[in-house]
VEXTIVEX-559640 format. One line per field, with one value per residue (C-alpha): residue number from 1; residue in one letter; x, y, z. Coordinates in steps of 0.2 Angstrom, whole numbers, plus 5000, padded with zeros to 4 digits. Example, Ala and Ser with C-alpha at 12.3 -4.5 7.8 and 13.67 -1.06 7.14 Angstrom:
BEGIN
zapa (1; 2)
dolo (A; S)
xx (5062; 5068)
yy (4978; 4995)
zz (5039; 5036)
//
This chain:
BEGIN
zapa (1; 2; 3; 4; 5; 6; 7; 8; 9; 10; 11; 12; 13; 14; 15; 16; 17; 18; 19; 20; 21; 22; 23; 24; 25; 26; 27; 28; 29; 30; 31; 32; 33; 34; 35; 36; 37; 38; 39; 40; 41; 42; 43; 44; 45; 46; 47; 48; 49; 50; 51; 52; 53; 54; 55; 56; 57; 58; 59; 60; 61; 62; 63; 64; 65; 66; 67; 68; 69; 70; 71; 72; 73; 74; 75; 76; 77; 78; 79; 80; 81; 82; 83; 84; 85; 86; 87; 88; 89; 90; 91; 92; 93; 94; 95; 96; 97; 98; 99; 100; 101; 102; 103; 104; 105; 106; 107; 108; 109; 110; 111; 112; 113; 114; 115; 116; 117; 118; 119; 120; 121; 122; 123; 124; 125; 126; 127; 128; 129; 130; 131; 132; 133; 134; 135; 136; 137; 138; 139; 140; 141; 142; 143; 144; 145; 146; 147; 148; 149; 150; 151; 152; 153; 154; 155; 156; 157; 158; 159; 160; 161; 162; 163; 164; 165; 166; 167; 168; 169; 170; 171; 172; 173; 174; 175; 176; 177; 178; 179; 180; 181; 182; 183; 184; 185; 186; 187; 188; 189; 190; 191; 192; 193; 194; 195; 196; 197; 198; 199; 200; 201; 202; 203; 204; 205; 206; 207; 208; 209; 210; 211; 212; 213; 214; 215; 216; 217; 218; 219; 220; 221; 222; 223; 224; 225; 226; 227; 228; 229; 230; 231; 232; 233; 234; 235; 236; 237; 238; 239; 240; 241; 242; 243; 244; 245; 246; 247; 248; 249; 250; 251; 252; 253; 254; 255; 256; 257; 258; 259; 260; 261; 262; 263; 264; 265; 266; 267; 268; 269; 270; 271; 272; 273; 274; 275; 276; 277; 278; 279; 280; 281; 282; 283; 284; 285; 286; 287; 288; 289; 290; 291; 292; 293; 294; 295; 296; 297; 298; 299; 300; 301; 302; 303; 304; 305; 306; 307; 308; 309; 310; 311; 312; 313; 314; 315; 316; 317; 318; 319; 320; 321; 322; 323; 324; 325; 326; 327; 328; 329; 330; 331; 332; 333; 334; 335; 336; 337; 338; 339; 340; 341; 342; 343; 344; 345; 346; 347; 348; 349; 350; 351; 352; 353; 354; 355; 356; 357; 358; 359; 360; 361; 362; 363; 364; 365; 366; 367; 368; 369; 370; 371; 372; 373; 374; 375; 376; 377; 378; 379; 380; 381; 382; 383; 384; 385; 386; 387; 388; 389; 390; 391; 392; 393; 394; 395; 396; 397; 398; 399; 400; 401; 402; 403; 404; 405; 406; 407; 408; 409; 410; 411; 412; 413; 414; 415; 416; 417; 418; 419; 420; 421; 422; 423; 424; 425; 426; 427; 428; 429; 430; 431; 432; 433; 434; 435; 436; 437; 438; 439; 440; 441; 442; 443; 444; 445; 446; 447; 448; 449; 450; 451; 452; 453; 454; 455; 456; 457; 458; 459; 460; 461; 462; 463; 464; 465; 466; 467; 468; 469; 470; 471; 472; 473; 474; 475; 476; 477; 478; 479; 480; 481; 482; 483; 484; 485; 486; 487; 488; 489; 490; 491; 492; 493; 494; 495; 496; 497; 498; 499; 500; 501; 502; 503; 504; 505; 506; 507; 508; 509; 510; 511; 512; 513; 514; 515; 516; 517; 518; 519; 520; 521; 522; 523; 524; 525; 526; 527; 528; 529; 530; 531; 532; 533; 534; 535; 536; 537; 538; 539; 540; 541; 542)
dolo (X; X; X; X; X; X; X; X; X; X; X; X; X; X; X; X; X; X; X; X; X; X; X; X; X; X; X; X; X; X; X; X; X; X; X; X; X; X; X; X; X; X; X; X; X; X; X; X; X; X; X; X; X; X; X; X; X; X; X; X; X; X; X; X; X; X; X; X; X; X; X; X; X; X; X; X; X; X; X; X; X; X; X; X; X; X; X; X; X; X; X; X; X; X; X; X; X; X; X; X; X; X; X; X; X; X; X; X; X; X; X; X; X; X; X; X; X; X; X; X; X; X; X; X; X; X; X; X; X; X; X; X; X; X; X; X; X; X; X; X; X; X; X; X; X; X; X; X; X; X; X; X; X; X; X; X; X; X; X; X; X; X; X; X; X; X; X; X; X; X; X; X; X; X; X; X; X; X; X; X; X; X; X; X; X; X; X; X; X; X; X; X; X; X; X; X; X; X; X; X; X; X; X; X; X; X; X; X; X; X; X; X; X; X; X; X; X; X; X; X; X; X; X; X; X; X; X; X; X; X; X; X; X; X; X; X; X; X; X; X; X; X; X; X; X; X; X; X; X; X; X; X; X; X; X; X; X; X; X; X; X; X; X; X; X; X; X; X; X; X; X; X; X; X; X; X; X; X; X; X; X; X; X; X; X; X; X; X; X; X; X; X; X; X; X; X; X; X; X; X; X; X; X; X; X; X; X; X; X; X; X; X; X; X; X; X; X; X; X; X; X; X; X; X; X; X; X; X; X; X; X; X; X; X; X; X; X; X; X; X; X; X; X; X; X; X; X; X; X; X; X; X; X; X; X; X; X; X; X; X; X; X; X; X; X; X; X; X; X; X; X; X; X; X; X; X; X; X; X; X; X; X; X; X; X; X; X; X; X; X; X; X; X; X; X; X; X; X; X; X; X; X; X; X; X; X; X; X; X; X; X; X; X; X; X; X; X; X; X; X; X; X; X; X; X; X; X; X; X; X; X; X; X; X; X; X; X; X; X; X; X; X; X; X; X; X; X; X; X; X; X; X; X; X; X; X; X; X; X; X; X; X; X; X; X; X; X; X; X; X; X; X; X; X; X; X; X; X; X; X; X; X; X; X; X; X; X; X; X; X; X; X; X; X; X; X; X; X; X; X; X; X; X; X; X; X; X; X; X; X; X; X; X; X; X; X; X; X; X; X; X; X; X; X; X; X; X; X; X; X; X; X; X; X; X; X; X; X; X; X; X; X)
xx (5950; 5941; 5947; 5930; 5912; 5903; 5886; 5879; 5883; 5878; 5861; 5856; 5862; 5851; 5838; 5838; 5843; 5826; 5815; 5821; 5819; 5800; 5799; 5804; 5794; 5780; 5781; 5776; 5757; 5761; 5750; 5749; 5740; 5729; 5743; 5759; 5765; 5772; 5791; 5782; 5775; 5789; 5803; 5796; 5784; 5768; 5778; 5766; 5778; 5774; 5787; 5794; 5795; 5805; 5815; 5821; 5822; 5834; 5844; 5845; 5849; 5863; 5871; 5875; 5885; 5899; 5898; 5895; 5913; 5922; 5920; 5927; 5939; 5946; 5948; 5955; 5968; 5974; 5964; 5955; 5955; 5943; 5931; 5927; 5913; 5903; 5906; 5900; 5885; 5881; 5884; 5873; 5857; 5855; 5862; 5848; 5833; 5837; 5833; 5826; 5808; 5809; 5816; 5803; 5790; 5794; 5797; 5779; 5771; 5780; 5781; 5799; 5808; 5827; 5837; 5841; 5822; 5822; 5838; 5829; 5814; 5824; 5835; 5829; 5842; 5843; 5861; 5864; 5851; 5861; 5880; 5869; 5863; 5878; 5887; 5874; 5876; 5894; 5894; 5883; 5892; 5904; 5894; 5885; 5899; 5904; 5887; 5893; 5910; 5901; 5891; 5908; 5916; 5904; 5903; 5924; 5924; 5911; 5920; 5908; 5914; 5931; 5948; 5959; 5963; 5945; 5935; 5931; 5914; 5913; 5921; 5909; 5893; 5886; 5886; 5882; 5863; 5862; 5866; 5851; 5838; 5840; 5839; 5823; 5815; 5820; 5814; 5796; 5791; 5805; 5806; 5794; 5807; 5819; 5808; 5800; 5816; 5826; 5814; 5822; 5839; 5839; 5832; 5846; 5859; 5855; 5854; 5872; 5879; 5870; 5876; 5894; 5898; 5894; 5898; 5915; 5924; 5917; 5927; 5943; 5945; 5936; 5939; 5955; 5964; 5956; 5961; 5978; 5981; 5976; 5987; 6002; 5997; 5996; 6013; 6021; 6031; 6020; 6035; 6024; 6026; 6039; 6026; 6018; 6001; 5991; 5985; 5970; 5970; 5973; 5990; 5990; 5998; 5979; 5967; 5967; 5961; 5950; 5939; 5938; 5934; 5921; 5915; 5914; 5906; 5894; 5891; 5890; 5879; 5862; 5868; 5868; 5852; 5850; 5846; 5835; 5827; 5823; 5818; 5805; 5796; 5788; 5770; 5773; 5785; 5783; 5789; 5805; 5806; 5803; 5816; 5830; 5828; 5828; 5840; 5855; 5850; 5859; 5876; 5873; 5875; 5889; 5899; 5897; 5900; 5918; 5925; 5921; 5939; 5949; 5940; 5945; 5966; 5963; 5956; 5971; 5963; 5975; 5969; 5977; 5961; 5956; 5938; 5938; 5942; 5926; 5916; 5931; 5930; 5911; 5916; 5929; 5922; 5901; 5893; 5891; 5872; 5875; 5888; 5876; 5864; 5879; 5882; 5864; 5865; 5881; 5871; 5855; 5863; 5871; 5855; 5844; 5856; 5860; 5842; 5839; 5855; 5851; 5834; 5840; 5852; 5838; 5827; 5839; 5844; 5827; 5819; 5835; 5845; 5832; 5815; 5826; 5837; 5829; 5811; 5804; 5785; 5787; 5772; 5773; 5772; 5788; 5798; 5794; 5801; 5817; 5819; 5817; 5829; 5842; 5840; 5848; 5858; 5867; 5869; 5878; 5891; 5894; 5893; 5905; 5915; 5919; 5921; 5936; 5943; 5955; 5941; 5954; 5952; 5935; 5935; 5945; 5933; 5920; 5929; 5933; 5912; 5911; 5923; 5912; 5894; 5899; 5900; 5881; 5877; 5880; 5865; 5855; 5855; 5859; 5844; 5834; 5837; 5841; 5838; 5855; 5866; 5866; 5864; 5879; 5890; 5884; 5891; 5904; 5908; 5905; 5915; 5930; 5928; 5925; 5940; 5950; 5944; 5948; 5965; 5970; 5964; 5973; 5989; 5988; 5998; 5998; 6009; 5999; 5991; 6001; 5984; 5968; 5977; 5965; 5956; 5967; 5980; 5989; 5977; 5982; 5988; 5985; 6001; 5990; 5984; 5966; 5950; 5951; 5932; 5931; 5945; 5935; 5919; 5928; 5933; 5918; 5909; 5922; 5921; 5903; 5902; 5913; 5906; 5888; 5895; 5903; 5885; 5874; 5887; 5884; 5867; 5868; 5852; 5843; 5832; 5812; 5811; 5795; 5792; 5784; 5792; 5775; 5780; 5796; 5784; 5767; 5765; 5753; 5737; 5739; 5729; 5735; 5749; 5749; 5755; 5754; 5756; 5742; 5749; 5748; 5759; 5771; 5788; 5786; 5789; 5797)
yy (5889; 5884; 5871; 5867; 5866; 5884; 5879; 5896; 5894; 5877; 5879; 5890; 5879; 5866; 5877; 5879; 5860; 5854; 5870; 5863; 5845; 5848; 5857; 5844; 5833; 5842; 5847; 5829; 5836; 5852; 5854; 5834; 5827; 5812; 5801; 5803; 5788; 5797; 5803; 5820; 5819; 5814; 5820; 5836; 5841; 5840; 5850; 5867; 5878; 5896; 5911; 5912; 5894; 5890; 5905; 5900; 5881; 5886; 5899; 5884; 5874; 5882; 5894; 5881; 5879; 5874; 5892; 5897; 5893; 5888; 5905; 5916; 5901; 5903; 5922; 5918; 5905; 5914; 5932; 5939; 5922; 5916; 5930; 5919; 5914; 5931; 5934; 5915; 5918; 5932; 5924; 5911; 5920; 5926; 5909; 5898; 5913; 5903; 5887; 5883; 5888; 5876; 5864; 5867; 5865; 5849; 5842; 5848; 5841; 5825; 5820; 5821; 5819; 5821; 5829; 5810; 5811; 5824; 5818; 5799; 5807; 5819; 5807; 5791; 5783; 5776; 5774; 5791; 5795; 5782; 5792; 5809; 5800; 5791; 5808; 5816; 5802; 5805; 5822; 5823; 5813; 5822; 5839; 5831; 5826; 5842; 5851; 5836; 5843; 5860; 5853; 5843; 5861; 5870; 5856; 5855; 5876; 5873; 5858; 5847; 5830; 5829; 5833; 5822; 5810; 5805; 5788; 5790; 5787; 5800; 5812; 5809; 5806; 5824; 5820; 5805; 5812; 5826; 5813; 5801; 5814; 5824; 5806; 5804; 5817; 5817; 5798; 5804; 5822; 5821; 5837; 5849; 5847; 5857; 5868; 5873; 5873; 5885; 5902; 5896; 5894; 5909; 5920; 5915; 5917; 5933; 5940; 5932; 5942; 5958; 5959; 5951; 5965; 5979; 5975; 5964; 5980; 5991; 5979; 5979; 5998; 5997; 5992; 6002; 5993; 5978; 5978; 5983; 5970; 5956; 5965; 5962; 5945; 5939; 5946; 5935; 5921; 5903; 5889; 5876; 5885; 5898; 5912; 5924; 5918; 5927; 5945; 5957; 5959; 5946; 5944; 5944; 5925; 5919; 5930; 5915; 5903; 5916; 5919; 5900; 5897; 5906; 5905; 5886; 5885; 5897; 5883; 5870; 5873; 5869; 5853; 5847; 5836; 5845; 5861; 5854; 5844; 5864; 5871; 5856; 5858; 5874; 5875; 5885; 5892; 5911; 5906; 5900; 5917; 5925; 5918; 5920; 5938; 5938; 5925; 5939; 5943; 5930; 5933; 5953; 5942; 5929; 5945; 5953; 5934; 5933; 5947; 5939; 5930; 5946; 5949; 5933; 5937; 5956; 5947; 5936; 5919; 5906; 5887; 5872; 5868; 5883; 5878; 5881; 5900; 5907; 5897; 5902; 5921; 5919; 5912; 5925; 5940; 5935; 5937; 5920; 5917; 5925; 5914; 5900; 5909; 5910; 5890; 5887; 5896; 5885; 5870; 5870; 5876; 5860; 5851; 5860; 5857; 5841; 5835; 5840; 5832; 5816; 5816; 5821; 5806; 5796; 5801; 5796; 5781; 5777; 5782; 5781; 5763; 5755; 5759; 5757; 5742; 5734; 5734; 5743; 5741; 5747; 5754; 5773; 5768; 5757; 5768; 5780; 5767; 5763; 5781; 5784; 5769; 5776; 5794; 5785; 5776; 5790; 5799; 5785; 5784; 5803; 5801; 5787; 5799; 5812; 5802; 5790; 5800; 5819; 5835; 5839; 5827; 5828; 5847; 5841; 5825; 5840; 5851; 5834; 5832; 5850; 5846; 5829; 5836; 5851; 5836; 5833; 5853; 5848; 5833; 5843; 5862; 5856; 5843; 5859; 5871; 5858; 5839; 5841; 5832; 5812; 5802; 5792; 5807; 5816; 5802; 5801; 5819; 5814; 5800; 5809; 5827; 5814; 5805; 5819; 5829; 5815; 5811; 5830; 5832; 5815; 5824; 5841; 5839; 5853; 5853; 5841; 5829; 5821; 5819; 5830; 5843; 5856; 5860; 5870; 5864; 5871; 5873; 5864; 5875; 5890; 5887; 5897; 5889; 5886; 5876; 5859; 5860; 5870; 5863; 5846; 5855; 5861; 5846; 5838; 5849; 5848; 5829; 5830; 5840; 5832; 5814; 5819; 5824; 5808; 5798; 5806; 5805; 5786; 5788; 5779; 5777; 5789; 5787; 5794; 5811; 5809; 5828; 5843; 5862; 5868; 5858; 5869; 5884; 5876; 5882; 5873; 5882; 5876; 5861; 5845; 5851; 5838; 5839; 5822; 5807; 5793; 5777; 5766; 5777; 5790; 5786; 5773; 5782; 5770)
zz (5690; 5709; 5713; 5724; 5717; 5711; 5722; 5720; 5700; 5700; 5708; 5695; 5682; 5690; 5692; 5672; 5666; 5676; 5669; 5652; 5657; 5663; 5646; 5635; 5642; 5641; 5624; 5618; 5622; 5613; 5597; 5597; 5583; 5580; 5575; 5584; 5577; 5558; 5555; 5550; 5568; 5582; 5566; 5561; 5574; 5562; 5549; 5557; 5567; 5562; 5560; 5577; 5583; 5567; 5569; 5589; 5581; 5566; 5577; 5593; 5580; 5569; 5586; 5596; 5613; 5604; 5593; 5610; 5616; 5602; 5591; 5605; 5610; 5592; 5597; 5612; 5604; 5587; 5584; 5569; 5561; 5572; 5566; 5548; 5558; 5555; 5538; 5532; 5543; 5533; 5516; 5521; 5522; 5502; 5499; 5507; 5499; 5483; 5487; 5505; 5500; 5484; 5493; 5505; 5494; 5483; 5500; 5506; 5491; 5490; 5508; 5509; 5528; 5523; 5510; 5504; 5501; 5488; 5481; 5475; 5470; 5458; 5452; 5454; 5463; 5478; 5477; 5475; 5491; 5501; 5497; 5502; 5517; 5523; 5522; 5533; 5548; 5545; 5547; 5560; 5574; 5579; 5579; 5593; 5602; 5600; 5609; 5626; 5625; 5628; 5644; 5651; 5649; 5659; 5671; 5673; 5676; 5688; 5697; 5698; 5694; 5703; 5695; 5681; 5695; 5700; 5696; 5678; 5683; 5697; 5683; 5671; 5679; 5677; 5657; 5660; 5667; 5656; 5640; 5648; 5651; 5634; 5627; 5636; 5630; 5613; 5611; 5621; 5612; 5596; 5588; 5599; 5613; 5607; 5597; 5613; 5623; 5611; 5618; 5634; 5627; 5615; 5625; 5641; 5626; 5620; 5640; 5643; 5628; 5631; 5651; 5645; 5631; 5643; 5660; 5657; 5649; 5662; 5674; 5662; 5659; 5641; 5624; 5624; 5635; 5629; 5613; 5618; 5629; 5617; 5604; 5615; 5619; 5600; 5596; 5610; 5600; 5602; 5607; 5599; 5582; 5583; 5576; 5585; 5594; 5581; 5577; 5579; 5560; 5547; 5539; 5521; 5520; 5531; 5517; 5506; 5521; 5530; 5511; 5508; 5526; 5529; 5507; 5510; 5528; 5521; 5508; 5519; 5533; 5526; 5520; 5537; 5539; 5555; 5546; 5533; 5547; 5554; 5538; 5533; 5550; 5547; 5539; 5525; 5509; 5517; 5535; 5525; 5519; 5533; 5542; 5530; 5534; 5551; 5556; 5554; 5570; 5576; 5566; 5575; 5593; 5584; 5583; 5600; 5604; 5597; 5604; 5622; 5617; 5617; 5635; 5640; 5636; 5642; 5660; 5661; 5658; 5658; 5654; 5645; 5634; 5624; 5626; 5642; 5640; 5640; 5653; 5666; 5658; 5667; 5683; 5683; 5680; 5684; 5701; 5705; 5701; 5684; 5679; 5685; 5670; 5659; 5660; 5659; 5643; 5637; 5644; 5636; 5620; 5617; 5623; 5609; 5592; 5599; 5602; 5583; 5577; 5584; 5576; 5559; 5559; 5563; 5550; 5538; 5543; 5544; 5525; 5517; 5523; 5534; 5521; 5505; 5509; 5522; 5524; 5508; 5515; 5534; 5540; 5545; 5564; 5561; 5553; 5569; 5580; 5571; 5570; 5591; 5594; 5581; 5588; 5606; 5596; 5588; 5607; 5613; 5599; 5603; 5620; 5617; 5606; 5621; 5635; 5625; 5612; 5616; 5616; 5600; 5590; 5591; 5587; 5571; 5567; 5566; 5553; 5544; 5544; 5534; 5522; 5519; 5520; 5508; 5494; 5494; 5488; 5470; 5471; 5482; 5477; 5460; 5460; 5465; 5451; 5437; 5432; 5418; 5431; 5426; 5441; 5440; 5436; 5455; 5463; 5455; 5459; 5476; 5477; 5472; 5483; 5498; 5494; 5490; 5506; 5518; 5511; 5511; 5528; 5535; 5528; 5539; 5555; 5569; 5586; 5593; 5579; 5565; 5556; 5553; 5563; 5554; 5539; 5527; 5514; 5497; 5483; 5469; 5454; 5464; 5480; 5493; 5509; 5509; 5514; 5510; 5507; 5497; 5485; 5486; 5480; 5467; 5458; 5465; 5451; 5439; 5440; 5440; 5424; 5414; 5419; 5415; 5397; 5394; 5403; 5390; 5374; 5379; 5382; 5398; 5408; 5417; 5433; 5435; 5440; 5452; 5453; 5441; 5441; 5449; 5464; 5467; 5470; 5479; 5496; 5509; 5501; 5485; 5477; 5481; 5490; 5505; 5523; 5526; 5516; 5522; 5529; 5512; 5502; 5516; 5514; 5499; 5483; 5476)
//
């Protein structure tokens, strides 16, 4: 690593950062509406991005720059196991045909702005909303913390900010100014900011890749030596664990944790309200279809992606933090102004999801604790300004988050926020395709997977951490190692079923189910079908 400042590298990166800056800005007047002061305005940009926009939004929002480093840092660290990232991204894809445009379309005719949204409407229970809603803040945290951690990553390889011994404020002051002015403009232009910075983003992404898969083995002597090179480093013996450092191919003792992995990431990742947040601002039920089809173009560049982590052992890369593998693979191999383009692409790939992330937090805070517990009869143009302040709120915790807590234990905070937001898919998909789950018995369901998945996870030591050291335990009744998610999920439904039996023997109470079955199919064409609820009724339906 340089011990001195990249200045060719950090020009361009500056260059970039302030071409996205002026953009986000900007994007405040893009398509602006005549009243800016509504959640399905500054929250969901209008609810009217086409095709393309959405598809740049969804693939800046779920390819972030912590995919960016920590897929191929996974690679880097342990082998093919780091690879579960590909094959979940393609489950996911079928998965999401089945029930994004429905959700898409109840949420269009109803007005809803979060998952929580939908959930209360269905059901009729806010409590069951506020568990779905809670989750998805929870969850959320920490994957923004996690896009920072991508910035202070790019920052460290390119030296900026002094070594470990420098004023803490020195150190950090680079964050510090890219935290303040993607909280700027996220608070000015909401979602449009990052819907009109992800071309940028995408497009610096998918040129990185495509000059890093074909001119860093051209330097190396090919995929041959490559390969052969990683293979011998993953059979050295790890002194930390007394194994060997991983494998090119996955041992049969890993299948087990590999499967569930990636089976319940695959499950998991359009729960997160950052997702939905996506979805919901695109103008119609065919957009959503559309890019279900052609968002496997990003898994196609996840996988190029990963292997940049057998580059990174075949080019001799030695560093301490494993995140910090691929950003030094760059300024090692890169002409120097390309690996200015390279961080660029890191930088402003944390700045998207996280600009999203933040807003989806907000909205649910805002309709689902503040509008149901708090102030049932705020005004759209209050609920827009809780949700601005919450939106900074939410990036100071994170910011918070990285600059006091070990980048580790926030890598493991955000597997412990996948095992969490997997709990909601029963109320949510469930609530989607059928009403026979009792409200009461969904949370309890949820209760228990929660509870379950935290206390597992707490349990799982690693070399360095006594507690949440990773994601992956002993299934009950089965004895293999597997993801704890997954295992949650499991008796989350089981709980669930078997509590909604027992709720309808006794004929306990169920609540109002607001919407009609032709509502899971209307698109924005369709009688009646609304865009935007007026002022006297958005946000209030109950």
């Amino acid at each position: 690593m340089n011990d001195g400042v990249n200045g060719v590298a950090l020009a361009v990166f500056i260059f970039f950062f302030l071409l996205v800056t002026v953009m986000g800005f900007l994007a405040a007047r893009w398509r602006r509406a005549a009243n800016e002061h509504t959640l399905d305005e500054w929250g969901l940009g209008g609810r009217s991005f086409g095709t393309w926009v959405t598809w740049f939004l969804l693939g800046g929002d779920l390819y972030t720059a912590y995919t960016f480093v920590a897929v191929p840092a996974a690679i880097y660290a342990a082998g093919a196991a780091g690879f579960f990232a590909v094959p979940y991204t393609i489950l996911v894809y079928p998965l999401i045909f089945t029930f994004l445009p429905r959700l898409w379309s109840v949420s269009h005719k109803h007005g809803y702005v979060t998952t929580s949204d939908f959930v209360r409407g269905r059901f009729g229970s806010k409590g069951l909303s506020l568990a779905v809603a809670v989750t998805g803040i929870l969850a959320t945290m920490p994957y923004i913390a996690l896009q920072l951690v991508g910035i202070q990553a790019v920052l460290d390889v390119m030296g900026v900010g002094g070594g470990e011994n420098t004023n803490w404020f020195i150190k950090d002051l680079p964050l510090l100014i890219a935290f303040g002015v993607l909280a700027a403009y996220t608070y000015s232009s909401g979602l449009r900011a990052p819907a009109l910075i992800a071309f940028v983003k995408d497009t610096l992404i998918y040129i990185v890749i495509a000059v890093a898969i074909i001119y860093i083995p051209i330097k190396l002597g090919g995929f041959d030596e490559i390969f052969a090179k990683a293979t011998e480093a993953y059979s050295q013996t790890n002194p930390a664990t007394g194994a060997p450092r991983g494998a090119t191919v996955p041992g049969e003792a890993g299948q087990w944790t590999y499967a569930t992995l990636a089976l319940g990431s695959a499950l998991a990742l359009f729960m997160y309200p950052h997702s939905i947040t996506a979805t919901l601002s695109s103008r119609s039920r065919e957009v959503i279809r559309r890019n279900t089809t052609i968002l496997p173009l990003y898994s196609l560049m996840l996988g190029l992606l990963a292997l940049l982590g057998f580059m990174a052992i075949a080019a001799g890369v030695k560093v301490q933090n494993g995140q910090l593998a691929i950003p030094q693979l760059f300024e090692n191999m890169f002409p120097d102004w390309f690996a200015g383009v390279a961080f660029a692409a890191i930088g402003i790939g944390a700045l998207v999801p996280a600009a999203i992330m933040s807003i989806a937090a907000a909205n649910l805070f805002t309709r689902n604790i503040y509008k149901d517990f708090i102030k049932p009869d705020a005004t759209p143009k209050q609920e827009t300004a809780v949700s601005k302040v919450v939106s900074l709120l939410v990036k100071v915790g994170a910011l918070v988050f990285v600059l006091t807590m070990d980048k580790t234990v926030a890598i493991n905070f955000q597997l412990l926020g996948g095992i969490w937001i997997l709990q909601t898919f029963p109320a949510l998909v469930g609530g989607l395709f059928t009403r026979w789950f009792h409200r009461w018995a969904l949370i309890g369901g949820w209760a228990v997977g929660m509870i379950y998945g935290t206390v597992a996870a707490y349990g799982v030591a690693s070399p360095t951490q006594k507690h949440f050291g990773g994601s992956s335990d002993e299934i009950p009744g089965i004895g293999e190692i597997g993801y704890i998610g997954l295992t949650a999920f499991v008796l989350n439904v089981l709980v669930t079923v078997v509590l909604t039996f027992v709720m309808r023997a006794v004929k306990a109470p169920e609540g109002v189910d607001e919407t009609k079955p032709q509502d899971y199919t209307a698109d924005a064409g369709d009688p009646g079908v609304q865009v935007e609820l007026p002022p006297a009724t958005a946000g209030s339906a109950h």
